[in-house]
C-alpha positions, 0 to 999 in steps of 0.5 A, spaced: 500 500 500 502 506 498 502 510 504 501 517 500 494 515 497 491 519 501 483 521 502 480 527 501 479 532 507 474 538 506 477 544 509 471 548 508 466 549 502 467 547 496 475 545 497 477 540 498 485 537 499 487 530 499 491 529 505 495 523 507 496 522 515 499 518 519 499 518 527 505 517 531 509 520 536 510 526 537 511 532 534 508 531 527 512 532 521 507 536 516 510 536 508 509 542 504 511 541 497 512 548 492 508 551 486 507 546 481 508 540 486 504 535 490 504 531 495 509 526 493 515 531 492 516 530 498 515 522 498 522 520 501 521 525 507 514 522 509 516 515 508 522 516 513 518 520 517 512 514 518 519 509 518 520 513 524 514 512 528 514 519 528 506 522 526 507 525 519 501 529 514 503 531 507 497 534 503 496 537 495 496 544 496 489 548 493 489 548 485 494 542 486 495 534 485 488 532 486 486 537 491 480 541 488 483 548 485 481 556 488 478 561 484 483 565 487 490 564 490 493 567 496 499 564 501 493 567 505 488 561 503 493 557 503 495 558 511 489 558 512 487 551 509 494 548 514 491 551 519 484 548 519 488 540 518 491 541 523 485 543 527 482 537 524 487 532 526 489 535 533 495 537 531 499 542 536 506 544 535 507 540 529 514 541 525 514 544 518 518 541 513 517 546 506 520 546 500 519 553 495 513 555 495 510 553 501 516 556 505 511 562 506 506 557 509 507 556 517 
């Protein structure tokens, strides 16, 4: 089984993100990949992780990979899409891992 199938979260009205999530110990480790990527950028950092025993999210970006698109882009929406998955999956004080675009993210 591929551990970055994921499943679609919906985060708010008519958005909907494809989310891979792992629990694990503590503190999670969140993926972000960057403009024009998606979740499996960033496959061999989420493998190690879940390896690891650590917790670990990984997720397309809005308008990206399988997630569903926005009619418009912000580093805003975006943040708060992250937001609302980790309230979604209780995740406090996670550690970010960004790469590119989702450098402004966190």
């Amino acid at each position: 089984m591929d551990l970055l199938t994921g499943e679609p979260v919906r985060v708010r009205p008519g958005v909907q993100l494809q989310v891979c999530y792992q629990a694990g110990g503590q503190p999670t480790m969140v993926f972000l990949h960057g403009g024009l990527g998606n979740r499996f950028n960033l496959r061999s950092q989420y493998e190690f992780a879940v390896a690891q025993g650590w917790g670990a999210i990984a997720y397309d970006l809005a308008g990206h990979g399988q997630s569903s698109p926005y009619p418009r882009y912000s580093i805003g929406r975006h943040c708060r899409d992250l937001t609302r998955l980790l309230r979604h999956f209780h995740i406090q004080k996670p550690i970010l891992f960004a790469h590119s675009y989702g450098g402004p993210l966190p």
